[in-house]
Biopython code that builds the backbone (N, CA, C, O; Angstrom):
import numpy as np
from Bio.PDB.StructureBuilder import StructureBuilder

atoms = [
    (1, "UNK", "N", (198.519, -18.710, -123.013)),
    (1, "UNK", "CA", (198.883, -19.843, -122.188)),
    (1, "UNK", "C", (197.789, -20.076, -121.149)),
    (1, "UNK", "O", (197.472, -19.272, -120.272)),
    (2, "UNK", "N", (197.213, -21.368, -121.375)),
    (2, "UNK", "CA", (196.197, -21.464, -119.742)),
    (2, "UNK", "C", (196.954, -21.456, -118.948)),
    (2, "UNK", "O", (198.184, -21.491, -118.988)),
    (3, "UNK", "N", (195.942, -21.388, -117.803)),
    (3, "UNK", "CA", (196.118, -21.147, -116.540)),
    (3, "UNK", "C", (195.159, -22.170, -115.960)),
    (3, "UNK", "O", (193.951, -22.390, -116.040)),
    (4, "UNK", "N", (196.424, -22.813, -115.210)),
    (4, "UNK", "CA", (195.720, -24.329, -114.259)),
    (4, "UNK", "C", (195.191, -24.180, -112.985)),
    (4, "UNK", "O", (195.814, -23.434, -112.230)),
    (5, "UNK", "N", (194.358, -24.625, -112.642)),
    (5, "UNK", "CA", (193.879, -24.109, -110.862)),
    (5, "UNK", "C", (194.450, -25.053, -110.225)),
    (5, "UNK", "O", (194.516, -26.193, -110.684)),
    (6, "UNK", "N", (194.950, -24.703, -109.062)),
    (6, "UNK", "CA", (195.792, -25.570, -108.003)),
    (6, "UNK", "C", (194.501, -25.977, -106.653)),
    (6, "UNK", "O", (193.584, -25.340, -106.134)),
    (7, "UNK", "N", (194.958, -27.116, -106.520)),
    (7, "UNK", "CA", (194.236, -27.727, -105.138)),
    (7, "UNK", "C", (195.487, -28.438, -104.089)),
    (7, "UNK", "O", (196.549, -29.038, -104.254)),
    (8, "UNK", "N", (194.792, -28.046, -103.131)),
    (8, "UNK", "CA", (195.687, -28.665, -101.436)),
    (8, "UNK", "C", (195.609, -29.991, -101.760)),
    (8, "UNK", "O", (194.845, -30.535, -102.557)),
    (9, "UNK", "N", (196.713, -30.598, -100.877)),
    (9, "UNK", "CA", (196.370, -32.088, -100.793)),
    (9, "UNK", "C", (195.321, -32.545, -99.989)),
    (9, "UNK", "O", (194.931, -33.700, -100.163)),
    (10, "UNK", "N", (194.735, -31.757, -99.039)),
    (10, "UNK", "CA", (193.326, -32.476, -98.655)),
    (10, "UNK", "C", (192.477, -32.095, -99.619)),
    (10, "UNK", "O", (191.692, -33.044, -99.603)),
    (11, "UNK", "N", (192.012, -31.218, -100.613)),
    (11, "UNK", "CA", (190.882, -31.194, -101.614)),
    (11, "UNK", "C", (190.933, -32.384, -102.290)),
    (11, "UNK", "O", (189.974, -33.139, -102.453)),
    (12, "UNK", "N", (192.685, -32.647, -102.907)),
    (12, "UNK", "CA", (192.479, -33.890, -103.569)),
    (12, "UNK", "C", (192.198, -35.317, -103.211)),
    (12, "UNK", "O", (191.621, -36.252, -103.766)),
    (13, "UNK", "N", (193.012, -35.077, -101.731)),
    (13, "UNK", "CA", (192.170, -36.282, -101.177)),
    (13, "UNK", "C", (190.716, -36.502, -100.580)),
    (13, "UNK", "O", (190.124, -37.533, -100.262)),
    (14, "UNK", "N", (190.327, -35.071, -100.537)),
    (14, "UNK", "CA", (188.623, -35.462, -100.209)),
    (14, "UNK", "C", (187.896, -35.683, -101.621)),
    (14, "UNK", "O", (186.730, -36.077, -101.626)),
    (15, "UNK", "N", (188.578, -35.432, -102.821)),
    (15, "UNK", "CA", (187.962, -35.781, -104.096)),
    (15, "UNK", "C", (188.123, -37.095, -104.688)),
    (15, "UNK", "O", (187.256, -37.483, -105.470)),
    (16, "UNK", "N", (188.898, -37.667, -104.477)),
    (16, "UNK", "CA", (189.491, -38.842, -104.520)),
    (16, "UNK", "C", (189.301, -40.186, -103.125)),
    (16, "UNK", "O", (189.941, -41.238, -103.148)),
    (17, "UNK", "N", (188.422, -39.859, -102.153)),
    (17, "UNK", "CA", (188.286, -40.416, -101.095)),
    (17, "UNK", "C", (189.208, -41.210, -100.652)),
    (17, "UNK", "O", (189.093, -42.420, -100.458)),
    (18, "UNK", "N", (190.339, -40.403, -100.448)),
    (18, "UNK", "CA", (191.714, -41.405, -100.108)),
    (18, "UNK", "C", (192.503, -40.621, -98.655)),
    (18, "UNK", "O", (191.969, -39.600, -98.222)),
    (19, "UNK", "N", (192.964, -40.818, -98.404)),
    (19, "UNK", "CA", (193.799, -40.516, -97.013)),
    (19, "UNK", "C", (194.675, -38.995, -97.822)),
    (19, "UNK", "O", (194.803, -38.751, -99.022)),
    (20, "UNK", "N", (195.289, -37.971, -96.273)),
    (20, "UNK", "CA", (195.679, -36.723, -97.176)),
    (20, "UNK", "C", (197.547, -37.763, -97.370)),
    (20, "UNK", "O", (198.413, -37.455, -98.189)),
    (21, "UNK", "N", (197.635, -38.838, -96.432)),
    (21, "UNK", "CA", (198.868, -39.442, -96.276)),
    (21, "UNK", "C", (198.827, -40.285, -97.772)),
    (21, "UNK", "O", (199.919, -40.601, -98.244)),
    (22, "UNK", "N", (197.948, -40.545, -98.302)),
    (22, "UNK", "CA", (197.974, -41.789, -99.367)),
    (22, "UNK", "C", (198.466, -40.055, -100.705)),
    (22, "UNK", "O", (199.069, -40.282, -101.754)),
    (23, "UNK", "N", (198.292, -39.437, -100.539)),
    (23, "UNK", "CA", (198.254, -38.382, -101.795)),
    (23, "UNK", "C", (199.737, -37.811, -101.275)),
    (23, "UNK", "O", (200.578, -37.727, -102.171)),
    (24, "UNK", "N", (200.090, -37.476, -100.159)),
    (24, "UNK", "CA", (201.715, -37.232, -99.828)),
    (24, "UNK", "C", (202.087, -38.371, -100.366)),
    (24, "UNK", "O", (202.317, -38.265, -101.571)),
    (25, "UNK", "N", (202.243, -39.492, -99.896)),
    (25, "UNK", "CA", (203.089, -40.206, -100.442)),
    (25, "UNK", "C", (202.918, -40.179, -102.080)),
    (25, "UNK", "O", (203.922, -40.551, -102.688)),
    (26, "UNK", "N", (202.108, -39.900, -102.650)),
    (26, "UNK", "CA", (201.492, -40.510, -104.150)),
    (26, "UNK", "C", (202.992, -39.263, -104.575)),
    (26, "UNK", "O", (203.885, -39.710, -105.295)),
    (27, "UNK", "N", (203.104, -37.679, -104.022)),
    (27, "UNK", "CA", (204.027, -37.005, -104.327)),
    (27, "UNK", "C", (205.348, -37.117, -104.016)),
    (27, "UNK", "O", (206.231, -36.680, -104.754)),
    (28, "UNK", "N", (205.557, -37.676, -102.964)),
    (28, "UNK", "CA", (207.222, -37.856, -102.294)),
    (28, "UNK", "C", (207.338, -39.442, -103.535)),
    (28, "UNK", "O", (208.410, -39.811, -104.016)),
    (29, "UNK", "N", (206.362, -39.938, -103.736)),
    (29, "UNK", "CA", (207.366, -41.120, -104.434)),
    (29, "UNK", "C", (207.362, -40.555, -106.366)),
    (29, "UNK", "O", (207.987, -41.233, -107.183)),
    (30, "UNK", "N", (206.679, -39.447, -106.746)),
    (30, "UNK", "CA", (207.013, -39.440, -107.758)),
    (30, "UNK", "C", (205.907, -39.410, -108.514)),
    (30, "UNK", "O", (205.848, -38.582, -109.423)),
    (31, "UNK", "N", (205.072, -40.104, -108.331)),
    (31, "UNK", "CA", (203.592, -40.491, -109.241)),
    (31, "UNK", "C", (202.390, -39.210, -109.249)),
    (31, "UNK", "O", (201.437, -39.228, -110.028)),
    (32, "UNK", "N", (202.580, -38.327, -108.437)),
    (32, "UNK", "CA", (202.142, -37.328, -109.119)),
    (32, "UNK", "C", (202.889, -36.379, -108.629)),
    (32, "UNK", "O", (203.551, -36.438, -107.593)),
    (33, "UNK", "N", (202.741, -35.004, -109.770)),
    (33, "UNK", "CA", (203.345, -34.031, -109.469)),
    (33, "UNK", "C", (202.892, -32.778, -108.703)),
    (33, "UNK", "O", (201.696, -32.579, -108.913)),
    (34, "UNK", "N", (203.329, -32.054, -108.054)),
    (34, "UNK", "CA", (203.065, -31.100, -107.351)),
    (34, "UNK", "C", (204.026, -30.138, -106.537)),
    (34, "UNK", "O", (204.897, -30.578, -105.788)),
    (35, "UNK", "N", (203.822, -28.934, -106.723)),
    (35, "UNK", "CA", (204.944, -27.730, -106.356)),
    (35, "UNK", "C", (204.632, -27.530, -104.433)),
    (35, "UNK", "O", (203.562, -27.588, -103.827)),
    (36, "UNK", "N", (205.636, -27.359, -104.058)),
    (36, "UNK", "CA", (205.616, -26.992, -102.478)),
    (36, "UNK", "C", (205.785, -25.440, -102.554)),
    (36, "UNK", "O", (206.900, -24.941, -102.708)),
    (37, "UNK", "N", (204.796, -24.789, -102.457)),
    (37, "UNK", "CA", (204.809, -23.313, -101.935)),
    (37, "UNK", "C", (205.321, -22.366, -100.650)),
    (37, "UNK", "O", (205.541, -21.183, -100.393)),
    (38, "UNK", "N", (205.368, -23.834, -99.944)),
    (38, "UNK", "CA", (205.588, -23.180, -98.650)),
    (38, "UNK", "C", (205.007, -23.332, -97.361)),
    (38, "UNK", "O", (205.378, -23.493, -96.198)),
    (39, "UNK", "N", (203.811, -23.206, -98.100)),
    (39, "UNK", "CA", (202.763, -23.470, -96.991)),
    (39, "UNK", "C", (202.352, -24.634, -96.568)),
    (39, "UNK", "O", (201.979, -25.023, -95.462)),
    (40, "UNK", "N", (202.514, -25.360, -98.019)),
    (40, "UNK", "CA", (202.188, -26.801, -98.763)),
    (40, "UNK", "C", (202.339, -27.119, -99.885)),
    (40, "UNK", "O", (202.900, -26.378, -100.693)),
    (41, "UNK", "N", (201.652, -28.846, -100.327)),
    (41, "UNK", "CA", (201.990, -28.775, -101.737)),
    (41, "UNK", "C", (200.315, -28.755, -102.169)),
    (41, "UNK", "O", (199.309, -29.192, -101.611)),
    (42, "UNK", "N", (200.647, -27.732, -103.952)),
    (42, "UNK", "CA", (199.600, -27.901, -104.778)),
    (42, "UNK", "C", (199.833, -28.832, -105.790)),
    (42, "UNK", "O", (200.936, -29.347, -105.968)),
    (43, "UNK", "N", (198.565, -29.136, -106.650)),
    (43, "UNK", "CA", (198.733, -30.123, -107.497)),
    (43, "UNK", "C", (198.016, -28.974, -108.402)),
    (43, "UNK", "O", (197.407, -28.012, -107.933)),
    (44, "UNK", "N", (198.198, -29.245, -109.763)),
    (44, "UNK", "CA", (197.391, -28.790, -110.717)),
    (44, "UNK", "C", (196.274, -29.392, -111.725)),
    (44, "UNK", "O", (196.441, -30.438, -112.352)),
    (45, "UNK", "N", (195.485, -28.845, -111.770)),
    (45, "UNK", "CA", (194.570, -29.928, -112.240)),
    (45, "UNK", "C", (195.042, -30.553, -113.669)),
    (45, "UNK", "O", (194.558, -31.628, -114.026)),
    (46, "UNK", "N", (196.123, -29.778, -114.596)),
    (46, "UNK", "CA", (196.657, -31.176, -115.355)),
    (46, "UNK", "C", (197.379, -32.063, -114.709)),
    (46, "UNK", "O", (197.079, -33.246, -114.867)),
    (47, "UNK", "N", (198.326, -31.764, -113.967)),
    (47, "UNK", "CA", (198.864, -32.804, -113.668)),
    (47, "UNK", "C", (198.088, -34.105, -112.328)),
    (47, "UNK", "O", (198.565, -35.146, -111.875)),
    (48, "UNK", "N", (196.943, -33.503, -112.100)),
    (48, "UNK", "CA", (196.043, -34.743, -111.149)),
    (48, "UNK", "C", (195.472, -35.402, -112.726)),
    (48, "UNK", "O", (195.693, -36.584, -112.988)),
    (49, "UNK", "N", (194.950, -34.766, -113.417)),
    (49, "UNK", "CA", (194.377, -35.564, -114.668)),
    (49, "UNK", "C", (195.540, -36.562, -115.466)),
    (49, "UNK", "O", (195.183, -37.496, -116.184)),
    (50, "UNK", "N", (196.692, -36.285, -115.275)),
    (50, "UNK", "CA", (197.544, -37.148, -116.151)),
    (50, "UNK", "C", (197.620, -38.149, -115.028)),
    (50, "UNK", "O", (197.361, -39.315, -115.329)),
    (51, "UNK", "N", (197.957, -37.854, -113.690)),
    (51, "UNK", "CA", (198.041, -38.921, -112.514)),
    (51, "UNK", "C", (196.802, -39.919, -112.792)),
    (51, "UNK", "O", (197.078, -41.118, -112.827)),
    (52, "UNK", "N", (195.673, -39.590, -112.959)),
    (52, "UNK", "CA", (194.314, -40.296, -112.999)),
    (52, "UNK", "C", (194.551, -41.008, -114.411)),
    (52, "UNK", "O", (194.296, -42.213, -114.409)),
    (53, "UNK", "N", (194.886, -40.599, -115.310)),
    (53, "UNK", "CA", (195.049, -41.292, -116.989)),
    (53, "UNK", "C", (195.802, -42.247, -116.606)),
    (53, "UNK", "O", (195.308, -43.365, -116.457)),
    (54, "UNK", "N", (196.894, -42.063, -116.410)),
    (54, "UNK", "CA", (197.832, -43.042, -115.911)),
    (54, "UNK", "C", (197.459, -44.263, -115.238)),
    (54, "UNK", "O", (198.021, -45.259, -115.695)),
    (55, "UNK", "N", (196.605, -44.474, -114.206)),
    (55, "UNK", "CA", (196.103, -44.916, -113.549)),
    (55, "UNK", "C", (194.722, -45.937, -113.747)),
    (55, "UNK", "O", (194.332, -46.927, -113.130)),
    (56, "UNK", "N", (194.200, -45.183, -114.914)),
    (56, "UNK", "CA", (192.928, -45.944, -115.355)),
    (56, "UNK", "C", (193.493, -47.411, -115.295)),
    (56, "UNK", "O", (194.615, -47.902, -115.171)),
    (57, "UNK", "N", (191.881, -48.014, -115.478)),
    (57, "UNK", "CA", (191.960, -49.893, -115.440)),
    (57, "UNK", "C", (191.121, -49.526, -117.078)),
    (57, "UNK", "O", (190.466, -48.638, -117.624)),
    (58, "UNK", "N", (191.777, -51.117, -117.382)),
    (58, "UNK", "CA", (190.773, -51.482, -118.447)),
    (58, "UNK", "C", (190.176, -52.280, -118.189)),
    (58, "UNK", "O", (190.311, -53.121, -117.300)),
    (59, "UNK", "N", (188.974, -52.055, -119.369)),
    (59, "UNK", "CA", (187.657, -52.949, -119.048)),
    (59, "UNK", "C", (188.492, -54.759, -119.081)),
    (59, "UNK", "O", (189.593, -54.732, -119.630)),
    (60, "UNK", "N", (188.186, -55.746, -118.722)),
    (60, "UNK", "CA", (188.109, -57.019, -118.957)),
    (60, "UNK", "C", (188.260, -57.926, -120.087)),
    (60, "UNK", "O", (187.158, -57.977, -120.632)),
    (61, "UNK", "N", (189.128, -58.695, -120.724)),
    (61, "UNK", "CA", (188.577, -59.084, -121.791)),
    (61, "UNK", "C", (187.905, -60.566, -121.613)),
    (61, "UNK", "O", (188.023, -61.363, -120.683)),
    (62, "UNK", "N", (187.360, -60.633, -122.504)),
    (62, "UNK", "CA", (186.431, -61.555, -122.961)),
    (62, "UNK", "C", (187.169, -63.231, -123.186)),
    (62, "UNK", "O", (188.258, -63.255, -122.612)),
    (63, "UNK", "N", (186.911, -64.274, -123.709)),
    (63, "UNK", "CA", (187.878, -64.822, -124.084)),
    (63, "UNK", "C", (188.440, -65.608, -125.301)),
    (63, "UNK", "O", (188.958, -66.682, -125.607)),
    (64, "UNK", "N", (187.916, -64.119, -125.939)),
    (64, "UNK", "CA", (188.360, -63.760, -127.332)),
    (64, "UNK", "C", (188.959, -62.697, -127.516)),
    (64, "UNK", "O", (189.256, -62.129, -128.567)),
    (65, "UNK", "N", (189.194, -62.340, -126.120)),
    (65, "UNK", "CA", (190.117, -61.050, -126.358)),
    (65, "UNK", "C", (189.964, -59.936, -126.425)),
    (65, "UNK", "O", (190.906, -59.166, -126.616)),
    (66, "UNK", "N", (188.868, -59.592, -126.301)),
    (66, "UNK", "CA", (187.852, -58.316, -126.772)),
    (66, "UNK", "C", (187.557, -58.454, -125.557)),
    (66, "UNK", "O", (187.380, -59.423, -124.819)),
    (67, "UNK", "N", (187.507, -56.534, -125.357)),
    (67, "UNK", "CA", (187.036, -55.997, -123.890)),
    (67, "UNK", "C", (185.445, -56.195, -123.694)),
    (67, "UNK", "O", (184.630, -56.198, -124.615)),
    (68, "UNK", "N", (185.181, -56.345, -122.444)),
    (68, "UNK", "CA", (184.028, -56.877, -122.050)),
    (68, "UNK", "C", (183.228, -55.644, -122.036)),
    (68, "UNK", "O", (183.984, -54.759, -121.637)),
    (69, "UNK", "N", (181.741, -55.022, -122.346)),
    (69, "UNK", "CA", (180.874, -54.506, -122.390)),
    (69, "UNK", "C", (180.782, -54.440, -120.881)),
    (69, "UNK", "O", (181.048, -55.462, -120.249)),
    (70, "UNK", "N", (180.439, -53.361, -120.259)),
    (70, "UNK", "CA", (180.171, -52.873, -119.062)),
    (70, "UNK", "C", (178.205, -52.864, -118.855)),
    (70, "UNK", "O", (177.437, -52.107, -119.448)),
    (71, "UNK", "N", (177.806, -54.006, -117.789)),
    (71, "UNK", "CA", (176.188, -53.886, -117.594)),
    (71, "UNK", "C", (175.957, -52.947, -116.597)),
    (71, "UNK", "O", (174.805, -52.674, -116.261)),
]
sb = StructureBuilder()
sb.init_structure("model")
sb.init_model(0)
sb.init_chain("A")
sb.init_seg("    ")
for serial, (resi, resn, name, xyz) in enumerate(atoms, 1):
    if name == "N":
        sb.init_residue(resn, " ", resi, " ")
    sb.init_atom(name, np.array(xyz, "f"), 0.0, 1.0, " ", f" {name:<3s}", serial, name[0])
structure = sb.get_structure()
């Protein structure tokens, strides 16, 4: 069974350049997951990677419908 490495909510928010309040809330509402130890909460790096999948944009389409090539 792996073994996931856990990060604080300020690592993830200094990795993510977002507020440590924008990543609490991202957990109190649900959208990502993370265990409270006690001290605080960790996230695990699958579950920040499924938060981030989730999250992706798609490219643009064209207007034919077809995603736009990135310059």
């Amino acid at each position: 069974m792996p073994v996931d490495q856990y990060q604080t909510v300020k690592e993830v928010a200094d990795r993510l350049k977002v507020a440590e309040a924008t990543v609490r809330h991202w957990i109190k509402s649900g959208e990502l997951r993370a265990i409270d130890i006690g001290k605080g909460w960790r996230i695990a790096d699958a579950d920040l990677g499924r938060f981030l999948t989730r999250h992706e944009t798609t490219p643009r389409e064209d207007a034919k419908g077809s995603p736009r090539k990135e310059r």
